[in-house]
Structures are given as structure tokens and as C-alpha cells.
N, C-alpha and C positions, 0 to 999 in steps of 0.2 A: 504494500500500500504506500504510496508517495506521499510524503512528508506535505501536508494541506497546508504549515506555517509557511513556505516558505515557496516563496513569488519568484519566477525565472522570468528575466525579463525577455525581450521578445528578439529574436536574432537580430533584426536590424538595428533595434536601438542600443547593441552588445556590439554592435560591430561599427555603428556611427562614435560609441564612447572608442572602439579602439581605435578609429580612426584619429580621431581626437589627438590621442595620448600620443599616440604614431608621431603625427605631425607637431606636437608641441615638441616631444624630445630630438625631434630632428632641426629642428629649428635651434633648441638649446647648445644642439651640436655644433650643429652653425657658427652661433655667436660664440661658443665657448674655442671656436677655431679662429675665430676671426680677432676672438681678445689676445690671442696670444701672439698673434703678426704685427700687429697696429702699435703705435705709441698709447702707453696710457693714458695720455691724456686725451687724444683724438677718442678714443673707444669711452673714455667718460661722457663725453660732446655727445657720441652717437645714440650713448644710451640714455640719458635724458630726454632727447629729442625721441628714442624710441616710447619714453615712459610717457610721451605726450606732453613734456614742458616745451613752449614758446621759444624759438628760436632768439629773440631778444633776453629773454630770461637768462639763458643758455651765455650768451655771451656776456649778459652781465659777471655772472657765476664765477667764468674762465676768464673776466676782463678782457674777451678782444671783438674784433669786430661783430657783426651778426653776418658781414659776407665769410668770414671763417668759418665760422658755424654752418651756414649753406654751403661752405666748399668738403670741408669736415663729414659732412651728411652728405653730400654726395659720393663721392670717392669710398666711403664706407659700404654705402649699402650696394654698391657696382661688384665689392671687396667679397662685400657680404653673397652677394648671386652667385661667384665663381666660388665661393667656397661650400653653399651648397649645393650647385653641380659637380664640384668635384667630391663630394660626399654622397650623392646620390650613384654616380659613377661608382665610387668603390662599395656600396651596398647591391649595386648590380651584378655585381663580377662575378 
């Protein structure tokens, strides 16, 4: 007889969470590749700007321009795309 307390949730919404988890940890991968190539201080910029603070903020913060900040954030996240292609690459192989 099968245990009545306890609720199995439904394949897809088991497999939407693992997707989920999939994609968040890959992403951690990512960043956690991408802090270790970058200047400290450029990958602090970046991740501000990831946590959603104001590019003006941001530069207040690190004292320099806000086109540093916008140069900073770009080059990073370009940094950031090749290093999760090359991470999807070696999960393919």
C-alpha cells in the first residue's frame, strides 16, 4: 500500500525544478571562472551591476567614472559568454 502522507510531485514540475538548479549552478560556474581571470576589482564592478545597483552608484562606490563602469560591464559579460561556452563545450565532450 503506498505511503497516502506523502505527495510526488508531478514529472514536469520535478524536472522544471531540475532545470532550474541545472542552470543556476552553471551559471555559478561561470562566474566562479570568470572571478578568477578578471582583476578584483573589475569583477566587484561587475557584480554589483549584476546584483542590480545603478551604474552611477557603482562608480560612486569604486570612485571612477560611470563610462568605467559601462566599459567594466561590458568586457565582462562578453568574458563572461566565452566562458560559458567554453564550459558548456567541456560538459559536452
Amino acid at each position: 500500500m503506498p505511503d497516502e502522507g506523502i505527495v510526488d510531485p508531478a514529472p514536469t514540475e520535478l524536472e522544471a525544478r531540475w532545470d532550474q538548479e541545472w542552470e543556476f549552478n552553471l551559471t555559478e560556474a561561470g562566474l566562479d571562472r570568470l572571478k578568477r581571470r578578471v582583476n578584483a576589482k573589475h569583477y566587484q564592478i561587475f557584480d554589483l551591476c549584476l546584483q542590480g545597483m545603478n551604474s552611477g552608484k557603482v562608480a560612486e562606490i569604486f570612485i571612477v567614472p560611470r563610462a568605467y563602469v559601462y566599459l567594466i560591464r561590458y568586457r565582462l559579460i562578453k568574458l563572461f559568454q566565452i566562458e560559458m561556452a567554453n564550459l558548456l563545450k567541456e560538459l559536452n565532450k
